[in-house]
C-alpha positions as CSV (number, residue, x, y, z in Angstrom):
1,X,10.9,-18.4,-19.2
2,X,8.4,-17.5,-16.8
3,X,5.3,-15.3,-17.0
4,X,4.1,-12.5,-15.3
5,X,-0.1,-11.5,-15.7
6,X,-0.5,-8.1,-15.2
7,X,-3.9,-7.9,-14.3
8,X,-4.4,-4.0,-15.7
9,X,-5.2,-2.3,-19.3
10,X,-1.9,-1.9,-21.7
11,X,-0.5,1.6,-21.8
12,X,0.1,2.9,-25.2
13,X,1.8,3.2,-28.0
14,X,4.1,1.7,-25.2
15,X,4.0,-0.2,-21.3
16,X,6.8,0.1,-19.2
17,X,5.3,-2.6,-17.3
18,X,5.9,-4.8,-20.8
19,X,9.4,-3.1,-21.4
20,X,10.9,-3.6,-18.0
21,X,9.7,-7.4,-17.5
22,X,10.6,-8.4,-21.2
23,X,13.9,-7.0,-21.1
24,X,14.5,-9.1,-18.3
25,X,13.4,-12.8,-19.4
26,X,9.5,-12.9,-18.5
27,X,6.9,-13.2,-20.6
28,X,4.5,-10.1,-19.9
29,X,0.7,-10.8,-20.3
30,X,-1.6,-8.1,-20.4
31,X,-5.3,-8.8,-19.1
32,X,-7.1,-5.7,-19.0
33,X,-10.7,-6.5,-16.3
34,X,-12.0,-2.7,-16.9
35,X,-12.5,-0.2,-19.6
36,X,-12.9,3.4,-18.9
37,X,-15.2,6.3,-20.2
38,X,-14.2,9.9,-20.0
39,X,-16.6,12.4,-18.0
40,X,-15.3,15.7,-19.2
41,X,-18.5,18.1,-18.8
42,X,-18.1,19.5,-15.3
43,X,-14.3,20.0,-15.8
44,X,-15.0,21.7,-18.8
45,X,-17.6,24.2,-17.4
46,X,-14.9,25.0,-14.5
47,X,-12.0,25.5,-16.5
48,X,-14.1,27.7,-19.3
49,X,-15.4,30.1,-16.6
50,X,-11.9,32.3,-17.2
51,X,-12.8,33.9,-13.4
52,X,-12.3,30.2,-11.9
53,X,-9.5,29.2,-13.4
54,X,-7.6,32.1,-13.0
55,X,-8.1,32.2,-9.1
56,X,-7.9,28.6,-9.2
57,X,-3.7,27.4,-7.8
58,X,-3.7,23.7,-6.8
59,X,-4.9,20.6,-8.8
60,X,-4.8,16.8,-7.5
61,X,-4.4,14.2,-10.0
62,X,-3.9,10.6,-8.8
63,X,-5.1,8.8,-11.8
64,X,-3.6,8.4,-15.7
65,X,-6.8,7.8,-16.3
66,X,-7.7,11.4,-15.3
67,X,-4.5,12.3,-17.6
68,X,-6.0,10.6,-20.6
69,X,-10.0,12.9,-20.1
70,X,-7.6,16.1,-19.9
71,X,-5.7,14.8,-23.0
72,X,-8.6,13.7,-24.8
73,X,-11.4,15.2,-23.7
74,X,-10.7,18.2,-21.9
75,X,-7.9,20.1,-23.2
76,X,-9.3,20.0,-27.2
77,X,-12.0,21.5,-26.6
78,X,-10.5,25.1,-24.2
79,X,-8.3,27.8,-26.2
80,X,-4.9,27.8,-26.3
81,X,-4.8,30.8,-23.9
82,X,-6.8,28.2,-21.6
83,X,-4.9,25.7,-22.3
84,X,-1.9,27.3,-21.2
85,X,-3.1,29.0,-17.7
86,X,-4.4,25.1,-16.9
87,X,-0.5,23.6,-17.7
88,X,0.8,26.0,-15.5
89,X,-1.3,25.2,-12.5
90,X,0.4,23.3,-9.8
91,X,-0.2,19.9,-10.0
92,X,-0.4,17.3,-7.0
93,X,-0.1,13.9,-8.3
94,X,0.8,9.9,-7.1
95,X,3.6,7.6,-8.4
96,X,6.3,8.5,-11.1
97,X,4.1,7.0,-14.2
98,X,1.0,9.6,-13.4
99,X,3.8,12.2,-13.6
100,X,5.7,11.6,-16.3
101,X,2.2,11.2,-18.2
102,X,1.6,15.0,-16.5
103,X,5.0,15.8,-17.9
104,X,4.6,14.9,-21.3
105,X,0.9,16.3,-21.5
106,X,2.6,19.8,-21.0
107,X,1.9,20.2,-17.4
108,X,5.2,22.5,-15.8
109,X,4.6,22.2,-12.2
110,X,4.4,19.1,-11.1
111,X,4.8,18.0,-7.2
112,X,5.0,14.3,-5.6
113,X,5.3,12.1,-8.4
114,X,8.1,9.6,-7.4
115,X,8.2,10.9,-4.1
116,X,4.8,9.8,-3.0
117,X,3.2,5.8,-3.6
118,X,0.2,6.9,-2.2
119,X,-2.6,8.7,-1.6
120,X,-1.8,9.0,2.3
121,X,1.7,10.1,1.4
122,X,0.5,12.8,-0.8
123,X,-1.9,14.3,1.8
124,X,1.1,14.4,3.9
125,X,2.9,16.7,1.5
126,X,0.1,18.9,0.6
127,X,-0.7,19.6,4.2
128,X,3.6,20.0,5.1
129,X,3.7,22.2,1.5
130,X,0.5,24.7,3.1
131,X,1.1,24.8,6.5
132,X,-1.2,27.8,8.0
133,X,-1.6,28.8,4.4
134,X,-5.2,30.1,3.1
135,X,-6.6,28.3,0.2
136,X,-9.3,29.1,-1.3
137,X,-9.7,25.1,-2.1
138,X,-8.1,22.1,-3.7
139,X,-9.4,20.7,-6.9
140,X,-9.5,17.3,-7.2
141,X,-10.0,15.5,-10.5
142,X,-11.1,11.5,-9.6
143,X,-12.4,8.5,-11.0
144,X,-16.3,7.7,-9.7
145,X,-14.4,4.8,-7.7
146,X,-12.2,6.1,-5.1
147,X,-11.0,6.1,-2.0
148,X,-11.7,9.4,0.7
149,X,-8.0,9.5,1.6
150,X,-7.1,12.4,0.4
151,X,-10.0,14.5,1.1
152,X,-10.5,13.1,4.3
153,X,-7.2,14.3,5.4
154,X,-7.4,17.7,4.1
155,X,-10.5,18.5,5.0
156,X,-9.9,17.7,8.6
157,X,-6.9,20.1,8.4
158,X,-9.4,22.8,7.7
159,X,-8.7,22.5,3.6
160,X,-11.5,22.7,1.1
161,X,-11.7,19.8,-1.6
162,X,-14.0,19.9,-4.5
163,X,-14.0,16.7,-5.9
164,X,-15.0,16.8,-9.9
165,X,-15.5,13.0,-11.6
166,X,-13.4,13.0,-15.1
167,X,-14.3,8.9,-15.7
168,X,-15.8,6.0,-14.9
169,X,-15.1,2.4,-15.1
170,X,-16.9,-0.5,-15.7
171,X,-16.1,-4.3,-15.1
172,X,-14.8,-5.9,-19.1
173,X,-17.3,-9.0,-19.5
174,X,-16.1,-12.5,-18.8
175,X,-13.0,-11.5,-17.0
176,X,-12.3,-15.1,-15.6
177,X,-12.8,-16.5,-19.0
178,X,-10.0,-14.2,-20.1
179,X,-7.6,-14.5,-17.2
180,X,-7.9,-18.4,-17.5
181,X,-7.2,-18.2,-21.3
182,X,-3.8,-16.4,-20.3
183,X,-2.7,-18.9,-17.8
184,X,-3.3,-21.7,-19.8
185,X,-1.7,-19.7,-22.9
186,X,1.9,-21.1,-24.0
187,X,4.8,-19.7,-26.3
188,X,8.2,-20.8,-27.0
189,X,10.1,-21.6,-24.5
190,X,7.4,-20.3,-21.4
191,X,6.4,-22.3,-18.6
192,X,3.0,-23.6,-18.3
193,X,3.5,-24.5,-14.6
194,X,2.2,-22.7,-12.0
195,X,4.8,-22.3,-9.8
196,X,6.8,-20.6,-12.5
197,X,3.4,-17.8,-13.4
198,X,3.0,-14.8,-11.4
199,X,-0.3,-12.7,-11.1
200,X,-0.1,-8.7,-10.5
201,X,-3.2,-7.1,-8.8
202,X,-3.1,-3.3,-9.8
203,X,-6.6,-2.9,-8.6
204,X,-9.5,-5.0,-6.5
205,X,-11.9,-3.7,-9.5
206,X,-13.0,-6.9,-11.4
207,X,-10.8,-9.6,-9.7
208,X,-13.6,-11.5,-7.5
209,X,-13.8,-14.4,-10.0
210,X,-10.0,-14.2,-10.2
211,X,-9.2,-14.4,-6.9
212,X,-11.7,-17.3,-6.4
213,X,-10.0,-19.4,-9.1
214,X,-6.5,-18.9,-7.8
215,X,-7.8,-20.0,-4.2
216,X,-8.5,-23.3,-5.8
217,X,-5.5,-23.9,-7.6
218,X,-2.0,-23.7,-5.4
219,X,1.0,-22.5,-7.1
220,X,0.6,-19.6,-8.3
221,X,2.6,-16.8,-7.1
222,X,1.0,-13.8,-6.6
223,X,1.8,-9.7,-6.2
224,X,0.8,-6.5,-5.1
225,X,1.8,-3.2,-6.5
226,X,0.7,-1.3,-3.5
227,X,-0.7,-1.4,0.3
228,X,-4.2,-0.9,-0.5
229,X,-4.5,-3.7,-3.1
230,X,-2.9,-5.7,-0.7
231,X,-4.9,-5.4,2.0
232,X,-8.0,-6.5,-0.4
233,X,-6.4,-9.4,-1.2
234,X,-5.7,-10.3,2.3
235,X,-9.3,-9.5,3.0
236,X,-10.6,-12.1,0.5
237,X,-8.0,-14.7,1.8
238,X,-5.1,-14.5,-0.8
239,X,-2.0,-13.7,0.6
240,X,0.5,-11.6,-1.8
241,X,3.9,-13.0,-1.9
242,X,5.1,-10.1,-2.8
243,X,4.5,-6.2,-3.0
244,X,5.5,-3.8,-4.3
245,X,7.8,-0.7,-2.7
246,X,6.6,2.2,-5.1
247,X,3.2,1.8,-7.6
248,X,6.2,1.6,-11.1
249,X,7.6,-1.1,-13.0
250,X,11.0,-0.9,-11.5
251,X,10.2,-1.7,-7.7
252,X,7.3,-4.3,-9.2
253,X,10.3,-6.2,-11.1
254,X,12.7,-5.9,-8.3
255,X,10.2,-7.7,-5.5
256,X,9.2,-10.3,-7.8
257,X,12.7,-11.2,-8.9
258,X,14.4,-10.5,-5.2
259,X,11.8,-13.0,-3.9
260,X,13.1,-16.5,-3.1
């Protein structure tokens, strides 16, 4: 049995990440390098002045993470009539696992999803979905950390953004010692060696020490679940063998077991 690291937080009370690779005959191992605090108070203030959200139409959400502040943070504390104007918003998001989340939070009008990997792709349909329309302006609910993609795009089309920050994340301590513990780790019937171990980057946040290790130990097989993280790697002088066509388990699973 070989393993598969995924180098990310587990998603629960379930992963699909774990469910698809399992089912399959790897061994999944989890080894979460971040943890995440919610930022709720200048969402909050927006969607409780009833005048904003009323006028307010579009909403971009690339992030679970920015799922799980609305979820936990966010959507407690408004009234249900709130509540329900917000879930009927339309919704801009990245990748199917950000919109199912979206989906099972309540949200009813959901747009990209599974038809868009990324954050350029998204921009794309925004801008094709608007064309010569006037928008008041796009709200955008992001992580401290992120990339201008979006905005960028949109703003040079003559769109307003307002960017709000709904979390931050910080770097988990000793993140090597913990990814080294996992490689070394061994269960019935699961490989030690190398060649037979692959490492999934999700993110460049908190992989420096990890990347450094692998670079001096050959063997292991590494992937990418999207462009951008790929592009990191390749900046720092790993090479992905692998990456991924869409950011969901399913394409993930099918390049690493498609790769000879």
């Amino acid at each position: 049995m070989s393993k598969v690291i995924l180098l990310k937080n587990k998603t629960v009370p379930s992963d699909p990440y774990e469910q698809k690779f399992a089912a399959n005959g790897f061994l999944p191992i989890f080894v979460p390098l971040i943890r995440h605090f919610h930022l709720p108070e200048e969402a909050l203030q927006l969607f409780k002045n009833r005048q904003y959200l009323l006028s307010l139409k579009y909403i971009i959400i690339t992030s679970q993470r920015t799922v799980e502040c609305l979820n936990e943070s966010i959507l407690p504390q408004l009234t249900p009539d709130e509540q329900n104007i917000l879930k009927q918003k339309t919704i801009y998001t990245v990748g199917p696992a950000t919109s199912a989340f979206l989906k099972k939070s309540g949200f009813l009008c959901i747009r990209g999803g599974v038809e868009v990997g990324n954050g350029a792709l998204l921009a794309d349909l925004i801008l094709q979905s608007h064309i010569n329309e006037s928008i008041d302006h796009f709200l955008f609910l992001v992580g401290e950390i992120r990339r201008d993609v979006i905005p960028n795009r949109l703003n040079s089309h003559g769109y307003k953004v307002n960017e709000v920050v709904t979390y931050r994340t910080e770097n988990l301590e000793d993140n090597i010692g913990t990814f080294v513990a996992s490689c070394e780790s061994n269960g019935d019937n699961v490989s030690t060696d190398r060649n037979n171990t692959w490492v999934v980057f999700f993110s460049p946040q908190g992989t420096e020490e990890i990347i450094s290790f692998l670079k001096e130990r050959p063997g292991y097989k590494f992937a990418s679940i999207g462009p951008t993280t790929k592009q990191y790697l390749l900046e720092k002088g790993l090479v992905p063998d692998v990456v991924s066509n869409k950011p969901e388990p399913v394409s993930l699973f099918n390049a690493i077991n498609n790769y000879k």
